[in-house]
C-alpha positions in Angstrom: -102.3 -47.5 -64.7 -105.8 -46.5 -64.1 -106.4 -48.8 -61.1 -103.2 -48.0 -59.5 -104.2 -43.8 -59.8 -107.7 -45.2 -58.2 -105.6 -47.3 -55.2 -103.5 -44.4 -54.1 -106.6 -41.9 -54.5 -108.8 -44.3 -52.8 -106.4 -44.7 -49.9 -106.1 -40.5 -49.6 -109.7 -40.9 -49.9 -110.7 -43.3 -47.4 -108.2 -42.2 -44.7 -109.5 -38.2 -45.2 -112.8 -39.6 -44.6 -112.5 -41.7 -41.4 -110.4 -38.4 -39.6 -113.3 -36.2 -40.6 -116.0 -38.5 -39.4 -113.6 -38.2 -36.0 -114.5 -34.6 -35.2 -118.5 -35.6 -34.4 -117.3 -38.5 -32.2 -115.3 -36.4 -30.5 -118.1 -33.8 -29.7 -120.9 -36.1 -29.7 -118.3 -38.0 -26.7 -118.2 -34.6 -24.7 -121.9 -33.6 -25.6 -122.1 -31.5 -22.5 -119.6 -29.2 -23.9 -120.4 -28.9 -27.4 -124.3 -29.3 -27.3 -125.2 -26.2 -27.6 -123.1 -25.5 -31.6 -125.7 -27.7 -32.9 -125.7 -29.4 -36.5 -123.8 -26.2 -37.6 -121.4 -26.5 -35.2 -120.2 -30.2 -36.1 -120.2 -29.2 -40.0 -117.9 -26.1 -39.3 -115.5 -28.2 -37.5 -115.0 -31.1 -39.8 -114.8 -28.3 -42.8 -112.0 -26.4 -40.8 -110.4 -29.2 -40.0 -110.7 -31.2 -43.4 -106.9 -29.4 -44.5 -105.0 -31.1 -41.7 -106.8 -34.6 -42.0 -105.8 -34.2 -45.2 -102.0 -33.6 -44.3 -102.2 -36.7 -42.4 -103.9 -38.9 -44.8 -101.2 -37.5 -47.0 -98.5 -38.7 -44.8 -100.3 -42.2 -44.4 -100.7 -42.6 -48.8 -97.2 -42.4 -49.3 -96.6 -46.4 -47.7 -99.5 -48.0 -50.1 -98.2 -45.2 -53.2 -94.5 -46.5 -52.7 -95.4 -50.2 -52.4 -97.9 -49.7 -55.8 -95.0 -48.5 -57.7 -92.7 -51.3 -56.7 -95.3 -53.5 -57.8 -95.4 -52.1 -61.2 -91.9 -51.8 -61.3 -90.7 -55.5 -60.2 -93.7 -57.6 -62.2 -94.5 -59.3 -58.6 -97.3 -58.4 -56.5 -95.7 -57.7 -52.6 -98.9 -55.8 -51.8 -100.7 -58.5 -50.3 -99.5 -59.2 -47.0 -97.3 -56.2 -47.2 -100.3 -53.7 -47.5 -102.8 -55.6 -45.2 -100.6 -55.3 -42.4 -99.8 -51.7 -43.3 -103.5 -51.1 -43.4 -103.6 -52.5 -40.0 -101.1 -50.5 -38.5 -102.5 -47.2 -39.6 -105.9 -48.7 -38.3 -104.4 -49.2 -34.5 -102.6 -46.0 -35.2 -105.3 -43.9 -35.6 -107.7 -45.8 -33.2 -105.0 -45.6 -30.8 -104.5 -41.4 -31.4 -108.4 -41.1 -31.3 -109.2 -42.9 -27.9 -105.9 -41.6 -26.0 -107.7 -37.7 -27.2 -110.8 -38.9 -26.0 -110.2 -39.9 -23.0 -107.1 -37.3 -21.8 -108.6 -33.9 -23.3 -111.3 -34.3 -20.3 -108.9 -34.3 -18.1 -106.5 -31.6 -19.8 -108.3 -29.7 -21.9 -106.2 -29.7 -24.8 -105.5 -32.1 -28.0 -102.9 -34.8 -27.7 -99.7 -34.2 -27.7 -96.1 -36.1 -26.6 -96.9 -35.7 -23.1 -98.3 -38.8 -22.5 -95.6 -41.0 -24.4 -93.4 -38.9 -21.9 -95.2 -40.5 -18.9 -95.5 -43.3 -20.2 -92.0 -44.1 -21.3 -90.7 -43.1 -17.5 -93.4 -45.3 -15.9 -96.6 -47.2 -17.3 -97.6 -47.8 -14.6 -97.9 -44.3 -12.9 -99.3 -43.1 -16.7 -102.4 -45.2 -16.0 -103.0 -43.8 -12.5 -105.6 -41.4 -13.5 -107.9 -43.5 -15.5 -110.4 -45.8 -13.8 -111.2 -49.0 -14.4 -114.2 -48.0 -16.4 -112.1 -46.4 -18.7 -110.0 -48.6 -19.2 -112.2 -51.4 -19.6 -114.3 -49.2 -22.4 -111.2 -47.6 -23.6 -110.0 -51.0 -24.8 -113.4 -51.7 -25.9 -113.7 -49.1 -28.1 -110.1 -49.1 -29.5 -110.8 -52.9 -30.7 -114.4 -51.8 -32.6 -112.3 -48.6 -34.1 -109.3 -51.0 -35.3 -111.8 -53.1 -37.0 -113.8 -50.2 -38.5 -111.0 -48.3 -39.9 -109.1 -51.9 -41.3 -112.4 -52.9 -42.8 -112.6 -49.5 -44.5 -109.4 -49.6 -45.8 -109.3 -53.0 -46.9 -112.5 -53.1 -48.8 -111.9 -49.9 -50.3 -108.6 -49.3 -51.6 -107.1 -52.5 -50.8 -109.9 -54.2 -53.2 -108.5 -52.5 -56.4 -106.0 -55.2 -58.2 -103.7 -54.1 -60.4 -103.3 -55.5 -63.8 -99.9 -56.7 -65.4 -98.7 -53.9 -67.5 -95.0 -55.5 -68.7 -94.9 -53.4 -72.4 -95.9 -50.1 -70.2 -94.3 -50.9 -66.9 -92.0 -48.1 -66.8 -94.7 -45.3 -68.0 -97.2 -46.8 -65.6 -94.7 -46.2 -62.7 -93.8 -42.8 -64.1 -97.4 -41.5 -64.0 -98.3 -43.1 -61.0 -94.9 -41.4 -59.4 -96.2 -38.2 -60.4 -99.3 -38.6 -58.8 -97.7 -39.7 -55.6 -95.6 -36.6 -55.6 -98.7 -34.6 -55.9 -99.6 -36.2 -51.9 -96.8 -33.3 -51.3 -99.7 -30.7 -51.5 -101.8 -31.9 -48.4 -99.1 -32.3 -46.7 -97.3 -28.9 -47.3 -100.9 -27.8 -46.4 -101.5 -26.3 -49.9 -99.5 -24.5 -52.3 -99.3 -21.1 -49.9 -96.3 -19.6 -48.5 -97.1 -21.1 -45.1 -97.0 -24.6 -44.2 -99.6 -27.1 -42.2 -99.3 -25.9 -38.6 -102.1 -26.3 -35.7 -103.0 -22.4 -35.9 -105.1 -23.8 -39.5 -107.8 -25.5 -37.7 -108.6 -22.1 -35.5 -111.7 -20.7 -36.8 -113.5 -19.5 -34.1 -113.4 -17.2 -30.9 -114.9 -20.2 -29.3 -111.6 -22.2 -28.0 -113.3 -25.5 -28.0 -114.4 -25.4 -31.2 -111.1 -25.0 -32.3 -110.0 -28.0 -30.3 -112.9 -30.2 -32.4 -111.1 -28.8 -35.6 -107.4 -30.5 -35.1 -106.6 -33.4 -35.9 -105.1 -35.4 -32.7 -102.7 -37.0 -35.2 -101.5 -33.9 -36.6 -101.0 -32.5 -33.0 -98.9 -35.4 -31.4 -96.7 -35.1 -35.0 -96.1 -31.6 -34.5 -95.1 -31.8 -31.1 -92.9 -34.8 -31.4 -91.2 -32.7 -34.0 -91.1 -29.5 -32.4 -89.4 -30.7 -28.9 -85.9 -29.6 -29.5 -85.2 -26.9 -31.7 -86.2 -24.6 -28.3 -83.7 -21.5 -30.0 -85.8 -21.3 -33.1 -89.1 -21.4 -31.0 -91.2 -18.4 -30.3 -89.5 -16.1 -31.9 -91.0 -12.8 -31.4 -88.3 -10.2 -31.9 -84.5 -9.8 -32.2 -82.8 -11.2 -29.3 -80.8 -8.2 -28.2 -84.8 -6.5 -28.1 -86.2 -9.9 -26.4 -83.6 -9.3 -23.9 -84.0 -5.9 -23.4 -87.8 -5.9 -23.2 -87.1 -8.7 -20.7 -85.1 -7.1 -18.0 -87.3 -4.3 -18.2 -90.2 -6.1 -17.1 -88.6 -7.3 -13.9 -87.5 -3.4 -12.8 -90.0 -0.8 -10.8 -90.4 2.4 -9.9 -88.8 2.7 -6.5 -91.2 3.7 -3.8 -88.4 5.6 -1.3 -91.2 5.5 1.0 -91.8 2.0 1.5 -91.2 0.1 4.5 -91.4 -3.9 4.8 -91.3 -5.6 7.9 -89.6 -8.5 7.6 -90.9 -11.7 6.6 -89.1 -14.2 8.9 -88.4 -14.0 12.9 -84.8 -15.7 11.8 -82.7 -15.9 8.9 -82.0 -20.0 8.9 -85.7 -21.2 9.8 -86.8 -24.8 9.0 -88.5 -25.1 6.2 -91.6 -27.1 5.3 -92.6 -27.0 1.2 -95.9 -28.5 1.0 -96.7 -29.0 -2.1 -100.2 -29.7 -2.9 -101.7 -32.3 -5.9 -104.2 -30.1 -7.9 -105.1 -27.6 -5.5 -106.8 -24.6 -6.4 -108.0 -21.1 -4.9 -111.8 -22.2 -5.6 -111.9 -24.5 -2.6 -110.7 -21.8 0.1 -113.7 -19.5 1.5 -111.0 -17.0 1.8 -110.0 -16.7 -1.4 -114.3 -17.0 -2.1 -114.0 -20.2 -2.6 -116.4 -23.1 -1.5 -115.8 -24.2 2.2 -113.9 -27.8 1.2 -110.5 -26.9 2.5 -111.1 -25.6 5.4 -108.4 -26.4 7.4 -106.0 -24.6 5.0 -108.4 -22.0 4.9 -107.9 -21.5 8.9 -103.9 -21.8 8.3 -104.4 -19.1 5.6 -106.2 -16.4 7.8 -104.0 -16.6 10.7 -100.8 -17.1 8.2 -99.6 -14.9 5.6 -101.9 -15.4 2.1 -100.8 -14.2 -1.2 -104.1 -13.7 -2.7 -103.3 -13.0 -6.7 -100.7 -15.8 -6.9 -100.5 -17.8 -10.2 -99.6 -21.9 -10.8 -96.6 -22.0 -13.7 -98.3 -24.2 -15.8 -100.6 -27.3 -15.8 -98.9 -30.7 -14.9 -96.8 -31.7 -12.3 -93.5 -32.3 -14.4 -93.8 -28.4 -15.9 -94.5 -27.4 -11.9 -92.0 -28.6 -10.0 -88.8 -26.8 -11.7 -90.9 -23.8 -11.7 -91.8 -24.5 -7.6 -88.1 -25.7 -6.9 -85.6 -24.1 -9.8 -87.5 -20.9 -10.8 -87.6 -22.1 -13.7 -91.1 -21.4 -15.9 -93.2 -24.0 -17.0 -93.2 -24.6 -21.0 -96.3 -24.3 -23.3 -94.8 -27.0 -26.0 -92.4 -29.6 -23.6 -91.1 -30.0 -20.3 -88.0 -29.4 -18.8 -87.6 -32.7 -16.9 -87.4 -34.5 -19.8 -84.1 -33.4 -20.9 -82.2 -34.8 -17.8 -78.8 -33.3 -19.3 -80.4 -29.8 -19.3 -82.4 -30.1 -15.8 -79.6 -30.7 -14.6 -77.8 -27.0 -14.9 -81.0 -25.6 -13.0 -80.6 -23.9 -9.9 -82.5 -25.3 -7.0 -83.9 -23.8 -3.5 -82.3 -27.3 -2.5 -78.8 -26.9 -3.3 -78.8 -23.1 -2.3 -80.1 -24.3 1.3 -78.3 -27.2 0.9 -74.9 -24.9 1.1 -76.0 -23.2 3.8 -76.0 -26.2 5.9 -79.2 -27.4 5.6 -80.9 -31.3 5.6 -82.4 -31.5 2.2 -85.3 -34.2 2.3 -88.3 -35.1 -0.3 -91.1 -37.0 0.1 -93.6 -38.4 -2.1 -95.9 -41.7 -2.5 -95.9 -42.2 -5.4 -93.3 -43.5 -8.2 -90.5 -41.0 -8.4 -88.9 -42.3 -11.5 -92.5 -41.3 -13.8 -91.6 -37.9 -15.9 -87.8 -38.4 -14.7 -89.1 -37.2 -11.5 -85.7 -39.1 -9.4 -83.1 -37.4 -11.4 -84.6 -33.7 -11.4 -84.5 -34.3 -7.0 -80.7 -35.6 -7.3 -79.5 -33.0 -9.3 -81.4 -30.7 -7.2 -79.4 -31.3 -4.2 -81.8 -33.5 -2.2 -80.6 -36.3 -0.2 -83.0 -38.3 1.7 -86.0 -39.0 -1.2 -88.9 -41.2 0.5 -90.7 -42.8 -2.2 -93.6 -45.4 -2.9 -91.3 -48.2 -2.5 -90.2 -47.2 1.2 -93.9 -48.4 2.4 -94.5 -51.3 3.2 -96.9 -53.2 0.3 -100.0 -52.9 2.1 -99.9 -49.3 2.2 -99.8 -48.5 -1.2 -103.4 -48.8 -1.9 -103.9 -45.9 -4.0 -103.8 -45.3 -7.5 -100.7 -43.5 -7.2 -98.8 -45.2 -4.0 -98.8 -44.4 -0.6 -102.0 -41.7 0.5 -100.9 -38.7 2.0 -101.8 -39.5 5.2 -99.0 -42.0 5.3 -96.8 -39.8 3.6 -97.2 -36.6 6.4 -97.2 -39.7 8.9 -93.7 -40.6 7.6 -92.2 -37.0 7.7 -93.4 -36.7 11.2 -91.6 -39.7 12.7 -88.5 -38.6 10.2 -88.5 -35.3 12.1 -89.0 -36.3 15.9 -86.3 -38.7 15.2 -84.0 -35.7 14.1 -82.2 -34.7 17.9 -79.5 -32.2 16.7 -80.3 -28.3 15.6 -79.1 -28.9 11.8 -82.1 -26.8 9.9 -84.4 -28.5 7.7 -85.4 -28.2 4.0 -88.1 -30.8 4.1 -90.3 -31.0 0.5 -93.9 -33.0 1.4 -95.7 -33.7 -2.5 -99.2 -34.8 -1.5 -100.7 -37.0 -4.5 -104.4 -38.8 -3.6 -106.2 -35.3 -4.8 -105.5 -36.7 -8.3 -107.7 -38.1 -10.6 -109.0 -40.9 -9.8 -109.4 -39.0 -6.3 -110.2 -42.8 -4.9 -108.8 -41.8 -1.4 -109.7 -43.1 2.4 -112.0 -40.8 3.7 -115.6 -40.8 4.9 -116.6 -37.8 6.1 -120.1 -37.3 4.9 -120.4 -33.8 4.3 -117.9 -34.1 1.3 -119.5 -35.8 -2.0 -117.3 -38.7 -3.5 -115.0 -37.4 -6.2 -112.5 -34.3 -6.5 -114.5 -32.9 -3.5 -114.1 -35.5 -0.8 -110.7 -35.7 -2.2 -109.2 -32.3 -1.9 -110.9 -31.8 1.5 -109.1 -35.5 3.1 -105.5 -34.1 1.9 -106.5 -30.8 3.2 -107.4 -32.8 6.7 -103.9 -34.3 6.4 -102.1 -31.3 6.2 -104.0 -30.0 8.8 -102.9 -32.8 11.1 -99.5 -31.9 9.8 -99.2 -28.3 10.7 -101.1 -28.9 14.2 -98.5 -31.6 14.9 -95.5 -29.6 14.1 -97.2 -26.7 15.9 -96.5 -28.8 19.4 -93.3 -29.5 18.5 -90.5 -27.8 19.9 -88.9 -26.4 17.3 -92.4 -24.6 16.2 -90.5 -21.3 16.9 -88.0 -22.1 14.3 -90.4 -23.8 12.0 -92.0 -21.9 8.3 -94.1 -23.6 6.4 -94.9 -22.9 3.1 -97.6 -24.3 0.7 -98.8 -24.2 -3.1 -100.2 -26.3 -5.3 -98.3 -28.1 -8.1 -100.1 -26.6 -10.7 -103.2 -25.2 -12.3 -106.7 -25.9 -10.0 -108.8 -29.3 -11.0 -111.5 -27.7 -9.5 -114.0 -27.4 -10.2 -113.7 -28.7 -13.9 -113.7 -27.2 -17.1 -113.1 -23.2 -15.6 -112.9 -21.5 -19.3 -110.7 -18.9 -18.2 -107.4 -18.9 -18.4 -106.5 -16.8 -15.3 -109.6 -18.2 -13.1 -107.5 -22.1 -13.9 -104.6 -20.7 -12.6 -105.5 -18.7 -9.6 -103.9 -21.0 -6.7 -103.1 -19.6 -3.3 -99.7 -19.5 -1.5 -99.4 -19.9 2.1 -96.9 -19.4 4.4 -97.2 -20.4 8.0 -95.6 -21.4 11.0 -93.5 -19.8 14.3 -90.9 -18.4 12.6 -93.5 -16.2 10.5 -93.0 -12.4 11.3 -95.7 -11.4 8.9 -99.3 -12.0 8.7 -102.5 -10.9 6.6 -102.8 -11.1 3.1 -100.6 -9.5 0.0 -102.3 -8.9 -3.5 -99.1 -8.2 -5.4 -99.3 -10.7 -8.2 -96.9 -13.2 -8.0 -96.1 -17.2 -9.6 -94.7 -19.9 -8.7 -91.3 -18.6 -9.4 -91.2 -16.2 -7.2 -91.0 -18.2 -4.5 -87.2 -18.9 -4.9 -86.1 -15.4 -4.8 -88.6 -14.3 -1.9 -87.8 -16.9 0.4 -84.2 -16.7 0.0 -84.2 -12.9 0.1 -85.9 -13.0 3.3 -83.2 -15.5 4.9 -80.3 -13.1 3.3 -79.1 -15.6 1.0 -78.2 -14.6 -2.6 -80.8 -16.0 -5.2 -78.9 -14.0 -8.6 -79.1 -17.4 -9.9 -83.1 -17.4 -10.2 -83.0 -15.6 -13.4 -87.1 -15.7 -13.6 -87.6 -15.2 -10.0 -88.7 -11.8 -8.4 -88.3 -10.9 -4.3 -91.7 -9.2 -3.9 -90.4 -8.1 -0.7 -87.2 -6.3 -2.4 -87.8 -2.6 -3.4 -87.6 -1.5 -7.3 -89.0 -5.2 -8.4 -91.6 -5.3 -10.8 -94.6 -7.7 -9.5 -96.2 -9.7 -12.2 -97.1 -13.3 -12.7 -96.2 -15.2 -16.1 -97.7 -18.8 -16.9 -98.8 -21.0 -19.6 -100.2 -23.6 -20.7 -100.5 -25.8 -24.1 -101.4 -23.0 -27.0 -101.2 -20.2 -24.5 -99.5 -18.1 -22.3 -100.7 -15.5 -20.1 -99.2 -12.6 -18.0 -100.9 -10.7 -14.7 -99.4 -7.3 -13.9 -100.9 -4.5 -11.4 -102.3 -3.0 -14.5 -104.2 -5.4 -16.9 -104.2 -9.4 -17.8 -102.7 -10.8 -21.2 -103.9 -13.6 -22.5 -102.4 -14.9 -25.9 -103.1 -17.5 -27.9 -99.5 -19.0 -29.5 -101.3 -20.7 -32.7 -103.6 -18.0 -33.6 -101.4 -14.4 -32.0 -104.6 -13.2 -30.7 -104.9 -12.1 -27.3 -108.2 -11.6 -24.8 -109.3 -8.4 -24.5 -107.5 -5.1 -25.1 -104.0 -5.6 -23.5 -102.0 -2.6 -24.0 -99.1 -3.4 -27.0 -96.3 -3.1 -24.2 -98.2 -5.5 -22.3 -98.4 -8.1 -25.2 -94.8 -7.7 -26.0 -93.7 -8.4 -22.2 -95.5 -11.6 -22.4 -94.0 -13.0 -25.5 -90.4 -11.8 -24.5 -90.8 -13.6 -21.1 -91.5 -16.6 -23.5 -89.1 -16.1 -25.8 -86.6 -15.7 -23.0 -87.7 -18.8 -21.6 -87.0 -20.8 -24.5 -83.6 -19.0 -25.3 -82.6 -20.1 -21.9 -83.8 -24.0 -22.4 -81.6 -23.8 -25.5 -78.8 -23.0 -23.9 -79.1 -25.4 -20.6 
């Protein structure tokens, strides 16, 4: 009895252990961020985290408790190969867990969570386009020396502890040590408390990374693969007739009877070039007081029209395009484009144009099945899609497909081919100012890395636009451009509202207006303000505003994993979803706009 008590405890033990002992690798791996917390740092961390390893190792006793008792029970020992391969498994699983957080949060900024299986499952290949051979090389490195470590602790520990023949006390010996295997239920209820484990336990400190040391990657990627579709029970913030309510009033204005707008557009049915731009942010445009890197889109922005306090959705690519496309705003805890039944009830800009007469083309260089990328564009109306696998092999030397340069070289010969007047809904997605940002350009003023990268795409759409500009239909021609999502430059911007601070241009001959408008604005507004400027009805954009349109509030919602934020004329709200506190001093009504957008947003994903 004693020794089976001693295995289950040992395992809790020893699994407790090795997910504390994670927290310092973690910070000692980004040293540059966490340096400065010291000694006192790393021990606050791995004490504020020590409940949800605990939940976890919880989770992971049950296996080795179960298999004890059946042991006791039965008279035969099936431990042996049984629990060395379960000790195994655990040991690649939390290896595994440990190096994918390692390696992503540098590039996101935020613990693991299903996101990755997502791209993975809808292409490997594409999922493993942002890491470098390096890491890759040492990623698989280190998960082999972690396996071993964690099976060799496991196995030496716990699974040295033998357990005696008990035949005369069998049934009590099984008893107890069912008792004590119930008692697992504390750790992983998180305690005996009203509330249960969630991630808002590990947040301790004001200081975000910190927080991020504190929770367990494990925990995280559990949580969110069981938290992805109960989307009506999610952020629940008030009663829904209130939610509601408070929602439509933050779309409504004062209307200013005085106001005059000049139109936006020399014609109602222009053609229409979406650029949409990999990464992109408003820190590489002097304009915007930015560094000079972009410069060609920084000329197309001063003698355009630039929206100047204009905010990305949300933070990848699969959360951005609905919210670009469909109006739809990006999700803190899942994506959209997942649930290919319920993307496909979204409004588009494509289908609108689409029947209005317009040619509805996308193109893209990369893999257009990863994140369910081809079905979202089908449903969406679009009917030529150009993809990696419509260059020819040698040209898909980057990481993910054909370089842009190809890509805008493709669209060009597409659109001088075109001879009749038909007008055009043409979608460019620009992907080489991506991590790795490998990309095939030399200019020497531009350092290798994010920075040569984001200034060749910018020389390719500069090639674009002064191409189209000599083309005859120039006159007829708007072009609009945004990013896909929040800046990746330069790295690690701590605020909120600096990482999703992206520009929006609009250019081209059949521009009317020109200079620069403050009103702040997202990424879903663009639905509603370019259809309202061609006269075409956009009432099914629920979450998009015409900034042009008089008595329409102008605000800017977007989020991100563990946060959401808001931009009004008035103030900024930032809140943080695990912890409830906000940044600053936002005015109550303020708060409560944000979390009924929110709320509203995830009402409507329940009901796609």
């Amino acid at each position: 009895m004693k020794k089976g008590i001693l295995k289950i405890v040992l395992t809790f033990f020893v699994l407790t252990i090795i997910m504390m002992l994670q927290k310092p690798v973690f910070m000692l791996f980004y040293n540059s961020i966490y340096s400065a917390f010291g000694v006192g740092g790393i021990f606050s961390v791995m004490m504020h985290g020590m409940a949800m390893d605990m939940t976890v190792a919880g989770y992971l006793t049950v296996v080795p408790a179960l298999l004890t008792i059946i042991t006791v029970l039965t008279g035969f020992d099936i431990r042996g190969k049984w629990m060395r391969g379960y000790y195994l498994l655990v040991a690649l699983l939390l290896a595994s867990i440990q190096i994918l957080d390692l390696i992503l949060y540098g590039y996101w900024g935020f613990k693991l969570d299903t996101t990755p299986l997502f791209y993975f499952a809808t292409s490997p290949s594409a999922a493993f386009a942002s890491a470098t051979v390096m890491e890759m090389v040492c990623g698989t490195i280190g998960l082999i020396l972690l396996v071993s470590v964690y099976y060799a602790a496991l196995r030496y520990t716990a699974g040295r502890v033998v357990l005696e023949r008990a035949d005369r006390r069998r049934v009590v010996t099984a008893v107890v040590l069912i008792l004590v295997t119930g008692l697992l239920f504390i750790p992983i209820r998180g305690g005996v408390t009203v509330s249960t484990m969630n991630l808002s336990r590990a947040y301790f400190s004001s200081v975000t990374v910190l927080n991020h040391a504190a929770v367990n990657p494990a925990f995280s990627l559990l949580y969110s693969a069981t938290h992805q579709t109960d989307f009506g029970k999610q952020y629940r913030f008030f009663e829904n007739d209130k939610a509601e309510n408070l929602f439509e009033l933050s779309l409504t204005a004062e209307v200013d009877t005085g106001q005059v707008n000049a139109p936006l557009l020399t014609t109602d049915r222009p053609d229409i070039y979406l650029i949409i731009l990999e990464s992109f942010s408003s820190h590489l445009l002097p304009v915007q007081g930015g560094e000079p890197i972009a410069v060609k889109l920084d000329s197309i922005a001063r003698q355009g029209l630039l929206f100047t306090n204009f905010y990305a959705s949300s933070f990848r690519t699969d959360r951005a395009l609905p919210a670009i496309l469909s109006a739809f705003p990006g999700q803190p805890s899942t994506s959209v484009m997942k649930f290919v039944e319920k993307a496909e009830h979204l409004p588009s800009i494509a289908s609108t144009l689409g029947e209005q007469g317009y040619k509805l083309s996308y193109y893209y260089g990369g893999d257009v099945n990863f994140t369910n990328m081809l079905a979202y564009l089908v449903n969406s109306g679009f009917t030529d899609i150009i993809r990696d696998t419509d260059f020819p092999l040698a040209q898909r030397t980057g990481k993910w497909g054909a370089h842009d340069h190809l890509v805008f070289e493709r669209a060009l010969t597409d659109i001088s081919a075109q001879t009749d007047t038909t007008p055009r809904f043409t979608v460019i997605q620009t992907s080489s100012s991506h991590e790795p940002f490998k990309v095939p350009y030399d200019n020497p003023r531009f350092p290798e890395g994010p920075v040569r990268a984001f200034a060749y795409t910018d020389s390719c759409v500069g090639a674009f636009v002064d191409s189209l500009s000599r083309a005859p239909r120039w006159d007829n021609t708007l072009i609009v451009m945004v990013p896909d999502h929040y800046g990746a430059y330069p790295r690690n911007i701590q605020a909120m509202q600096g990482r999703h601070h992206v520009p929006l241009i609009l250019a081209g001959g059949a521009l009317a207006r020109h200079g620069e408008i403050g009103s702040p604005m997202s990424q879903t507004d663009i639905a509603a303000t370019l259809l309202g400027a061609m006269n075409i009805d956009h009432s099914r954009f629920r979450f998009s505003k015409d900034i042009f349109s008089p008595g329409v509030a102008h605000s800017a919602f977007y989020s991100e994993p563990d946060y959401v934020g808001m931009v009004t004329p008035n103030d900024t709200v930032e809140l943080n979803l695990n912890t409830g506190e906000t940044v600053g001093n936002s005015p109550a009504e303020s708060v409560e706009m944000a979390k009924a957008w929110l709320q509203t947003v995830y009402t409507e994903l329940s009901r796609l």
